[in-house]
FIDO-599919 format. One record per residue (C-alpha): residue number from 1; residue in three letters; x, y, z. Coordinates in steps of 0.5 Angstrom, whole numbers, plus 2048, in hexadecimal, padded with zeros to 3 digits. Example, Ala and Ser with C-alpha at 12.3 -4.5 7.8 and 13.67 -1.06 7.14 Angstrom:
residues 2
site n->1, res->ALA, xx->819, yy->7F7, zz->810;
site n->2, res->SER, xx->81B, yy->7FE, zz->80E;
***
This chain:
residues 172
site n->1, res->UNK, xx->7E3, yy->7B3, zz->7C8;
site n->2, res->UNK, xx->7E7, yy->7B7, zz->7C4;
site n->3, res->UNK, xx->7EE, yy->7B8, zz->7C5;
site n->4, res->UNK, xx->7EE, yy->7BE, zz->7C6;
site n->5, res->UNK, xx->7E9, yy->7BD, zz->7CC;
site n->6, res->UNK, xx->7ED, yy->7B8, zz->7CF;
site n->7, res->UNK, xx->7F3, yy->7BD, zz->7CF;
site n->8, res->UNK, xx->7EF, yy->7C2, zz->7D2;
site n->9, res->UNK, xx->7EF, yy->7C3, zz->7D9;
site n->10, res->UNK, xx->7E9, yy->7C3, zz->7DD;
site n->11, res->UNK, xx->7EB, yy->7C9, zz->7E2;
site n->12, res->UNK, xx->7F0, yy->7D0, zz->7E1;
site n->13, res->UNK, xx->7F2, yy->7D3, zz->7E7;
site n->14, res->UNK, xx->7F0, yy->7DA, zz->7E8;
site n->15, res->UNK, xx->7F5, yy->7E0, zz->7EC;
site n->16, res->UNK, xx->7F3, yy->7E6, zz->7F0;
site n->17, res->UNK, xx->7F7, yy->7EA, zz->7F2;
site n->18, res->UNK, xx->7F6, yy->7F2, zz->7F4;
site n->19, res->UNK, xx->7FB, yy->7F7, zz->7F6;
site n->20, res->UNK, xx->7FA, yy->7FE, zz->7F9;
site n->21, res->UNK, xx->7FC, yy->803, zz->7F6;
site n->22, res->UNK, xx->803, yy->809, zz->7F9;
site n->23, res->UNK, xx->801, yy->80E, zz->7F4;
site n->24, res->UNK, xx->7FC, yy->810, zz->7F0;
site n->25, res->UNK, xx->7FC, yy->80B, zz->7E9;
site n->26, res->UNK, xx->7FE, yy->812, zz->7E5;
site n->27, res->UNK, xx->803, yy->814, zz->7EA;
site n->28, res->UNK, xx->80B, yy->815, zz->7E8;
site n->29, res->UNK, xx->80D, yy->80F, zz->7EE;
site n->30, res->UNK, xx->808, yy->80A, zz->7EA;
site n->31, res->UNK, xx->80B, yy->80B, zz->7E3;
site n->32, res->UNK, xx->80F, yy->806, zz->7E3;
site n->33, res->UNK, xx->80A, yy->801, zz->7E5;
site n->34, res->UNK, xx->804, yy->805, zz->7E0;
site n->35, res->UNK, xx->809, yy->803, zz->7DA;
site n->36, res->UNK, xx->80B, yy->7FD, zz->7DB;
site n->37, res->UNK, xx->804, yy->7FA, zz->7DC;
site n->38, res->UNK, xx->802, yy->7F9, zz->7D4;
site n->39, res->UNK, xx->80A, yy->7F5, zz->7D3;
site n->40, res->UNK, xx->808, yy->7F0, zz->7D9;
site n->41, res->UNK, xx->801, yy->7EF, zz->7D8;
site n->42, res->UNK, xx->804, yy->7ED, zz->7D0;
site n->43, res->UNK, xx->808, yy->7E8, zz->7D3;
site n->44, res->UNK, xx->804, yy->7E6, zz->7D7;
site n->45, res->UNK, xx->7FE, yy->7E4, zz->7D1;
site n->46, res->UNK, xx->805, yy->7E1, zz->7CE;
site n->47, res->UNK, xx->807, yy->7DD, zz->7D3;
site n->48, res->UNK, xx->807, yy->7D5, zz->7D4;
site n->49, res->UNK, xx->801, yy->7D4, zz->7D7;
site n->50, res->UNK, xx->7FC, yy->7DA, zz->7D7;
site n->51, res->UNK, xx->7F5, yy->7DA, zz->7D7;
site n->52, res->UNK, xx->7F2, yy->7E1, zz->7D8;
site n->53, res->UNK, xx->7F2, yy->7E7, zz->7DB;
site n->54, res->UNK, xx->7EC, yy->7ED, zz->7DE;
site n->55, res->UNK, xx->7EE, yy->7F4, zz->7D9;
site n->56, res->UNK, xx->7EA, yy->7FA, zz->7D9;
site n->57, res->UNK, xx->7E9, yy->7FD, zz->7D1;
site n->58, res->UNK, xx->7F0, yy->800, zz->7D4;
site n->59, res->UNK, xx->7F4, yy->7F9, zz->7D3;
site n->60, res->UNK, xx->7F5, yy->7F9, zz->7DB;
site n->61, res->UNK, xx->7F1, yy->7F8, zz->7E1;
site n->62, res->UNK, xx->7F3, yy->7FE, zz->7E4;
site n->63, res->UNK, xx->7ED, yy->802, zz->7E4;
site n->64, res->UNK, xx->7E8, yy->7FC, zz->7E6;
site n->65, res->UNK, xx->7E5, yy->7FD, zz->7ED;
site n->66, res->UNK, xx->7E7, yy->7F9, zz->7F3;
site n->67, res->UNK, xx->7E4, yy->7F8, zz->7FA;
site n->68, res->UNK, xx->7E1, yy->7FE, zz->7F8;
site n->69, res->UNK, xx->7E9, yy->801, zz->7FA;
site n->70, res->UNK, xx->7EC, yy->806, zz->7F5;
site n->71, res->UNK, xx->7F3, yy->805, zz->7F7;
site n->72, res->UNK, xx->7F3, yy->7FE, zz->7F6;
site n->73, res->UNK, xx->7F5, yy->7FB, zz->7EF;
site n->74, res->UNK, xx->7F2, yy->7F4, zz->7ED;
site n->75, res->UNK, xx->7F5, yy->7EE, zz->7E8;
site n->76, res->UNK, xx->7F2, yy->7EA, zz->7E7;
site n->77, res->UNK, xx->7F4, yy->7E3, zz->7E3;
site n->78, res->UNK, xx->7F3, yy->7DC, zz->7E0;
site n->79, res->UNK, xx->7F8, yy->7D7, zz->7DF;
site n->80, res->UNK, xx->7F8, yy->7D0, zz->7DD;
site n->81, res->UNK, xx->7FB, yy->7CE, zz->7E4;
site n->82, res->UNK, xx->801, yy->7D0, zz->7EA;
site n->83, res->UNK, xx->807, yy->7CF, zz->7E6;
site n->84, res->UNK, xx->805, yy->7D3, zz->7E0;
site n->85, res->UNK, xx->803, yy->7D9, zz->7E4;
site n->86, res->UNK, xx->80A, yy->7D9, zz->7E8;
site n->87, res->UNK, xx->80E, yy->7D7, zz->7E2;
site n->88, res->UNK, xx->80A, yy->7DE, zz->7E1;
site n->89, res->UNK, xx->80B, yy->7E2, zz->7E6;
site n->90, res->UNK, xx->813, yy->7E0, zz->7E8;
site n->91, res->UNK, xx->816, yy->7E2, zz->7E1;
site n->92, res->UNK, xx->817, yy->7E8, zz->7DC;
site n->93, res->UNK, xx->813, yy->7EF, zz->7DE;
site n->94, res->UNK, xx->80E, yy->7EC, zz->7E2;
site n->95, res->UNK, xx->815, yy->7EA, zz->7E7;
site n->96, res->UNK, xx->818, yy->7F1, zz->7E7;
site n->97, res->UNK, xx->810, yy->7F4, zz->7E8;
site n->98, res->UNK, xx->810, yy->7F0, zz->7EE;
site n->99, res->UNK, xx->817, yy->7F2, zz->7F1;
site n->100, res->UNK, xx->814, yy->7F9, zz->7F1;
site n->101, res->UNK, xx->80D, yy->7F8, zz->7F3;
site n->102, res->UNK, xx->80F, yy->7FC, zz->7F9;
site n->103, res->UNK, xx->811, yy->802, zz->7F6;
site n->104, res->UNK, xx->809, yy->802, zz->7F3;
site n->105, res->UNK, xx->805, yy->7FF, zz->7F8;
site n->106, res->UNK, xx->803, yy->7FF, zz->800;
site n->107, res->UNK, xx->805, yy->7F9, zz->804;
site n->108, res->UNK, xx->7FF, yy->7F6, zz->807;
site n->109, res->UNK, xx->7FD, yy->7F0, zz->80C;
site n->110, res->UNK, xx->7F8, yy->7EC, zz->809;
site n->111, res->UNK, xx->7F7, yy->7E8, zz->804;
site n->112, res->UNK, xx->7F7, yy->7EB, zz->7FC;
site n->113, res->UNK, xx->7F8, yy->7E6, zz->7F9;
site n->114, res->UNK, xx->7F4, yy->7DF, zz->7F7;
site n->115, res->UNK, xx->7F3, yy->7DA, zz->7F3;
site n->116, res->UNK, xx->7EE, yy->7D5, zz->7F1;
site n->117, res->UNK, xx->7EC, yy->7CF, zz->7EC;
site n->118, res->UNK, xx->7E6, yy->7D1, zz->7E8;
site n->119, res->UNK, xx->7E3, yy->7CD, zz->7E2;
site n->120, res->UNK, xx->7E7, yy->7CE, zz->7DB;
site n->121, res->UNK, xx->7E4, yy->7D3, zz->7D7;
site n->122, res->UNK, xx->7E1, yy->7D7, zz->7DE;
site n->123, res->UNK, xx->7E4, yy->7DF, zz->7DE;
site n->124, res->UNK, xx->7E3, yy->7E1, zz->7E6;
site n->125, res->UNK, xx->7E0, yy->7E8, zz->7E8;
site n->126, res->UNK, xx->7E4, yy->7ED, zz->7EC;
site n->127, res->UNK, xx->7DE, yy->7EB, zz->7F1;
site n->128, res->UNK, xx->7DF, yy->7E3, zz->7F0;
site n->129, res->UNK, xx->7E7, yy->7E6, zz->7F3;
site n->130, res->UNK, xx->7E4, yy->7EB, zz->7F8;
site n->131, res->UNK, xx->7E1, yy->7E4, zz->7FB;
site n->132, res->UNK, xx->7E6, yy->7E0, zz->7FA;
site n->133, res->UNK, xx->7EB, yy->7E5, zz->7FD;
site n->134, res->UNK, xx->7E7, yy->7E5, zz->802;
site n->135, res->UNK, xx->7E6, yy->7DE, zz->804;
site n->136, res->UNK, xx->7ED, yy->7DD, zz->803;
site n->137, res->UNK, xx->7EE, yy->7E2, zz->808;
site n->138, res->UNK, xx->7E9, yy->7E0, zz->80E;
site n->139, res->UNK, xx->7EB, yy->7D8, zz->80C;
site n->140, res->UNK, xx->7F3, yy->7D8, zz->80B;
site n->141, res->UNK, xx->7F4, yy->7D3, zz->805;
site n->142, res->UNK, xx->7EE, yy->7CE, zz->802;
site n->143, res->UNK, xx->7EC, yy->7CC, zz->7FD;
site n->144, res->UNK, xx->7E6, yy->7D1, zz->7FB;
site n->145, res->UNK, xx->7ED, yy->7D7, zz->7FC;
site n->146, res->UNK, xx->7F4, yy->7D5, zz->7FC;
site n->147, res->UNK, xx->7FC, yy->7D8, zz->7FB;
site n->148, res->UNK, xx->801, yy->7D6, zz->7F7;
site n->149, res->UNK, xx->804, yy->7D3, zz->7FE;
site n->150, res->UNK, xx->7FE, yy->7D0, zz->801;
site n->151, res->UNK, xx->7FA, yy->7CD, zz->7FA;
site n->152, res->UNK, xx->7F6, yy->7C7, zz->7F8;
site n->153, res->UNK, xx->7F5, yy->7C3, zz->7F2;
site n->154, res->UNK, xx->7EF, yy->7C4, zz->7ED;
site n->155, res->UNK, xx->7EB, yy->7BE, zz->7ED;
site n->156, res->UNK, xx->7E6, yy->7BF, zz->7F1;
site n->157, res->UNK, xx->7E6, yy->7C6, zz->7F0;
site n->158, res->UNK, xx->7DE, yy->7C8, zz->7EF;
site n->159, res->UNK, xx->7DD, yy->7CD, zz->7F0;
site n->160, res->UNK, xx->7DB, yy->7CF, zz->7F8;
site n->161, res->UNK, xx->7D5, yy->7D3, zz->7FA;
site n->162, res->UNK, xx->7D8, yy->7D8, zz->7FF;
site n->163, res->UNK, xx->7D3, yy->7DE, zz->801;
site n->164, res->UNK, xx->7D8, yy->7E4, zz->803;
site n->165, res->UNK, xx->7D5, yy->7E6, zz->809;
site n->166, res->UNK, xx->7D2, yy->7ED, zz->80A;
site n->167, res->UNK, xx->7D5, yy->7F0, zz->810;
site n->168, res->UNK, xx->7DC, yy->7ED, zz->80E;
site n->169, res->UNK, xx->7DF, yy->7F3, zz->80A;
site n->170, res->UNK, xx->7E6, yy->7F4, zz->809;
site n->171, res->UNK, xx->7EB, yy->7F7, zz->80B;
site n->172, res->UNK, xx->7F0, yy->7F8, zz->805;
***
């Protein structure tokens, strides 16, 4: 085994979370938000720890489609583990951008964020995250789905085979 394989880890923790939308993205009320997502994706891609994240050609995920819903906004990410990605989200830009979340975004009552343990290398679909979400919802914490509160460790960490239900929907 090379040095580099046994330095690298078997697992990387990917992050969902979805946000709905108070205004139109191109609305006056959401320019804030709109201008600083190219400075907090670029700390992100340089901070400690990162991975990876879901883009469109335009730099952003904001016009991928989620839950078939045009109000919702989907972030989607990868990150070597918890620590990196709280080190992250609780600092810089990103810390401002959370302290005004209310401002863009509605509240809402279910689940819209979740994390799993996928195996190095593997970039999730927004559809993986639609079921995980969904799964997280319909379950609480497990570990096929989990939160930063509620987490579980990597090993062991293949990947469960989970079928969303047809008549299950969501209400987000």
């Amino acid at each position: 085994m090379t040095d580099a394989a046994a330095t690298s880890p078997a697992f990387e923790l990917a992050q969902v979370n979805l946000a709905r939308l108070k205004f139109p993205l191109d609305s006056p009320e959401l320019k804030d938000f709109v201008d600083a997502l190219d400075p907090v994706n670029a700390d992100a891609e340089a901070a400690d720890g990162y991975v990876w994240r879901l883009q469109s050609e335009e730099g952003n995920a904001t016009d991928v489609p989620v839950f078939g819903d045009d109000w919702l906004i989907v972030n989607l990410t990868m990150w070597r583990d918890a620590n990196a990605l709280t080190a992250y989200m609780y600092q810089g830009r990103h810390r401002e951008m959370l302290a005004r979340r209310r401002e863009w975004f509605d509240r809402v009552q279910e689940a819209m964020t979740a994390l799993w343990w996928v195996p190095a290398g593997h970039r999730p679909t927004v559809a993986e995250a639609e079921a995980r979400l969904l799964h997280l919802r319909a379950h609480g914490p497990t570990p096929y789905a989990f939160t930063l509160r509620t987490s579980f460790p990597a090993q062991g960490a293949e990947p469960v085979a989970f079928e969303v239900p047809e008549d299950l929907g969501c209400s987000v």
